[in-house]
Structure formats: C-alpha cells, structure tokens
ZAMIGU-28541 format. One record per residue: x, y, z of N, C-alpha, C in turn; residue in three letters. Coordinates in pm, whole numbers, plus 50000, padded with zeros to 5 digits. Each point is the difference from the previous one (the first is absolute). Layout:
N
R:nx:ny:nz:cax:cay:caz:cx:cy:cz:res
R:X:Y:Z:X:Y:Z:X:Y:Z:ALA
...
% end
This chain:
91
R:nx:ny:nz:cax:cay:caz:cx:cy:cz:res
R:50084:49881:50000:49916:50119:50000:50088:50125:50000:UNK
R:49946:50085:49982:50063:50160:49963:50095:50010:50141:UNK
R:50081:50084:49981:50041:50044:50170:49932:50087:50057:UNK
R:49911:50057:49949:49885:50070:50109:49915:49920:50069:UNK
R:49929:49898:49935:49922:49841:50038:49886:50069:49934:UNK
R:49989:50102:49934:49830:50088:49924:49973:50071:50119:UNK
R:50095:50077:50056:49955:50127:50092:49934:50081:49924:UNK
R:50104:50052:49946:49970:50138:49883:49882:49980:49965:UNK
R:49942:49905:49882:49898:49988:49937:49884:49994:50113:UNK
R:49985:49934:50071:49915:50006:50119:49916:50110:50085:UNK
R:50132:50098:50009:50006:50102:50037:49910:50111:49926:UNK
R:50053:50008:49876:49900:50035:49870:49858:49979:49985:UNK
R:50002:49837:50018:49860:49973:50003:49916:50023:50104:UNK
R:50031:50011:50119:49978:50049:50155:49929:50158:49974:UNK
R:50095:50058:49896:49969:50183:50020:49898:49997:49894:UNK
R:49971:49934:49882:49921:50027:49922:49814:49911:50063:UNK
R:49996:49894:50083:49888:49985:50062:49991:50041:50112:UNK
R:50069:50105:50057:49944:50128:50074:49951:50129:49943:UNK
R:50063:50014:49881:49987:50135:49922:49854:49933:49934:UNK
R:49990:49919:49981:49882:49956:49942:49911:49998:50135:UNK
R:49977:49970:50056:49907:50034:50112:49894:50114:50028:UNK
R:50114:50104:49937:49915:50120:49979:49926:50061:49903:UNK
R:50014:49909:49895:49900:50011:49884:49908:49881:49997:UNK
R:49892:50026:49872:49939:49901:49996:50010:49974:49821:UNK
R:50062:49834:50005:50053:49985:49862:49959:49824:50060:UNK
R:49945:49940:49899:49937:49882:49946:50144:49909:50081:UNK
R:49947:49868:50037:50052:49912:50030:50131:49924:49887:UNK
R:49922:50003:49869:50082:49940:49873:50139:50117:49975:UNK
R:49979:50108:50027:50080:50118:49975:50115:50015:50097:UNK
R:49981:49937:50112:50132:49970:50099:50053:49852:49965:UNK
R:49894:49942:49979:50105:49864:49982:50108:50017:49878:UNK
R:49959:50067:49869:50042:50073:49898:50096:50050:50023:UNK
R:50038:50097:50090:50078:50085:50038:50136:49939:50111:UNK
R:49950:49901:50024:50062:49898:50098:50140:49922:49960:UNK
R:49966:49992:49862:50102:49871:49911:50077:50062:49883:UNK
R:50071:50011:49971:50038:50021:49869:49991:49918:49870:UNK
R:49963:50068:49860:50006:49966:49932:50084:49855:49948:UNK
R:50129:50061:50021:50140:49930:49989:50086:49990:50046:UNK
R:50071:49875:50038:50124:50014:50058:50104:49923:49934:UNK
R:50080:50087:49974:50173:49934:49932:50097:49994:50051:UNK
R:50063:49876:50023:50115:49977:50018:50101:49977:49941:UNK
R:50138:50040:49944:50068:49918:49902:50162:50007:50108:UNK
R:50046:49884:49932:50114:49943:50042:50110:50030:49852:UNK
R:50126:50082:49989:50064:50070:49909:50138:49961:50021:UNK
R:50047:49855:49932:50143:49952:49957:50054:50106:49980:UNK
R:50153:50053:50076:50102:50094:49895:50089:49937:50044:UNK
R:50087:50003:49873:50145:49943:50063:50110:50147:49968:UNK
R:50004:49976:50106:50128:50065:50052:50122:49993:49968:UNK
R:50060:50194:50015:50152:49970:49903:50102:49878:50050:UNK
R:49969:49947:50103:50084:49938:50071:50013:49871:49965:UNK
R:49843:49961:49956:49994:49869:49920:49848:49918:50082:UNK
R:49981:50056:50128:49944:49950:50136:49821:50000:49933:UNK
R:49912:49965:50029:49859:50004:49923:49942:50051:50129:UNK
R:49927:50080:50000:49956:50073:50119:49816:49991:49948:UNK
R:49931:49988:50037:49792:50035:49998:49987:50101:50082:UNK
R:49947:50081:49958:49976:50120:50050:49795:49973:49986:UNK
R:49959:50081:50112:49855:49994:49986:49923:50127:49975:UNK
R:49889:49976:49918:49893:50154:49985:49899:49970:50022:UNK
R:49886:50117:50048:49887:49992:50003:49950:50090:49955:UNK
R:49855:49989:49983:49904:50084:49931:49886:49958:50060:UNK
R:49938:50116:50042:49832:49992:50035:49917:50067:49996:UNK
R:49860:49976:49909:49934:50099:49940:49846:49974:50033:UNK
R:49944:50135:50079:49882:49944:50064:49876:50074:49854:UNK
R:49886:50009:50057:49906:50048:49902:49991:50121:49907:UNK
R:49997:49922:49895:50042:50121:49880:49854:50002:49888:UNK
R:49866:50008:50081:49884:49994:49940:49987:50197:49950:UNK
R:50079:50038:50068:49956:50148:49960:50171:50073:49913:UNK
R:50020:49895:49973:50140:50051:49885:50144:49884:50014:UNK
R:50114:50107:49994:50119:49928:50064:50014:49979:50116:UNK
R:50039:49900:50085:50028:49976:50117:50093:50046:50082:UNK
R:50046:50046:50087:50094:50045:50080:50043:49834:50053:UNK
R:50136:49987:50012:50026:49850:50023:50139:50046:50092:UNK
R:50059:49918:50034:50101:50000:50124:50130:49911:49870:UNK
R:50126:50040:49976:50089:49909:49940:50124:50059:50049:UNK
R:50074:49900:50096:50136:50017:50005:50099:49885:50003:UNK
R:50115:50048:49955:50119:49888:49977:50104:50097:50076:UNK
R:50011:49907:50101:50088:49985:50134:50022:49941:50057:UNK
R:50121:49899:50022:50042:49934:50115:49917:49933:50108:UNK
R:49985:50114:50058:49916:50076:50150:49872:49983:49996:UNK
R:49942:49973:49875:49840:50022:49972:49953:49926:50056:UNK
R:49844:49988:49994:49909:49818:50036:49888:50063:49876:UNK
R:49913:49893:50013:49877:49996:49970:49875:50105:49999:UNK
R:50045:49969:50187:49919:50048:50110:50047:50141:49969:UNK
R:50107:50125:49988:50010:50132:49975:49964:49997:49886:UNK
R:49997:49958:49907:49928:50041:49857:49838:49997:49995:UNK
R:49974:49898:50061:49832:49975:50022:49954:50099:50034:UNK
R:50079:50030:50133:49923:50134:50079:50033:50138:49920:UNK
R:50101:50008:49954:50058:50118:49900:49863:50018:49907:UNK
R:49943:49936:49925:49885:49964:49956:49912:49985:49995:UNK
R:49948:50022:50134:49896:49955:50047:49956:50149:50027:UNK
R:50115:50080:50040:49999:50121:50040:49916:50115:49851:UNK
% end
C-alpha cells in the first residue's frame, strides 16, 4: 500500500461529505463525485547511462469530466504514491 496507507485521499473524502452536508444535492451526485473516472498507473523501464535498468512509476487520476476537461492529479516522482495524486485530484 501507498506510504500514507490512503490518509490523504481519505482526508479529501472526509472534507467533501461535510461540505456536502450543507447543501442539498441528490444521493447519485455524491456517489459520482466520490470515485474517479480513472485511474493510471504505469511502470517506465529506463536504462541507465550506467548500464543498471531502473522502473520508475507514474500516475494519473482523473475524476468527472461530464461538464468538459477534467482537472486530474499526474506526477512522476520518486516520492509520489497513488494516494497524493488521487487526492491532488480529487481536489
């Protein structure tokens, strides 16, 4: 699992069914809002000047894009998880 364990994303989802609390928006429209569209993972062979084959990892996550382009979460870093792009995204 991520090294956060899905804090982040959690956390996210925590603030958006409180912020929802205070409106009134259909049951189907949070669950909607709940999941993302998509989620990508890719795993990226480079070999190195050294000769050494290193995988490097990316993500991408793209929640509802019924009203155009999506705002999506994508970073390639080391350091990254899942779980910060999800929520990056979610945001």
């Amino acid at each position: 699992m991520d090294k956060t364990n899905g804090q982040l994303f959690l956390d996210a989802s925590h603030r958006l069914t409180t912020a929802l609390g205070h409106v009134k928006l259909p049951e189907d429209v949070l669950e909607t809002l709940k999941y993302p569209k998509a989620l990508l993972r890719v795993s990226i062979p480079v070999r190195m000047d050294n000769g050494e084959l290193k995988i490097f990892q990316g993500y991408r996550v793209r929640y509802d894009d019924s009203r155009g382009p999506a705002k999506g979460g994508v970073r390639y870093h080391p350091g990254v998880s899942m779980d910060e792009v999800q929520s990056l995204a979610f945001g």
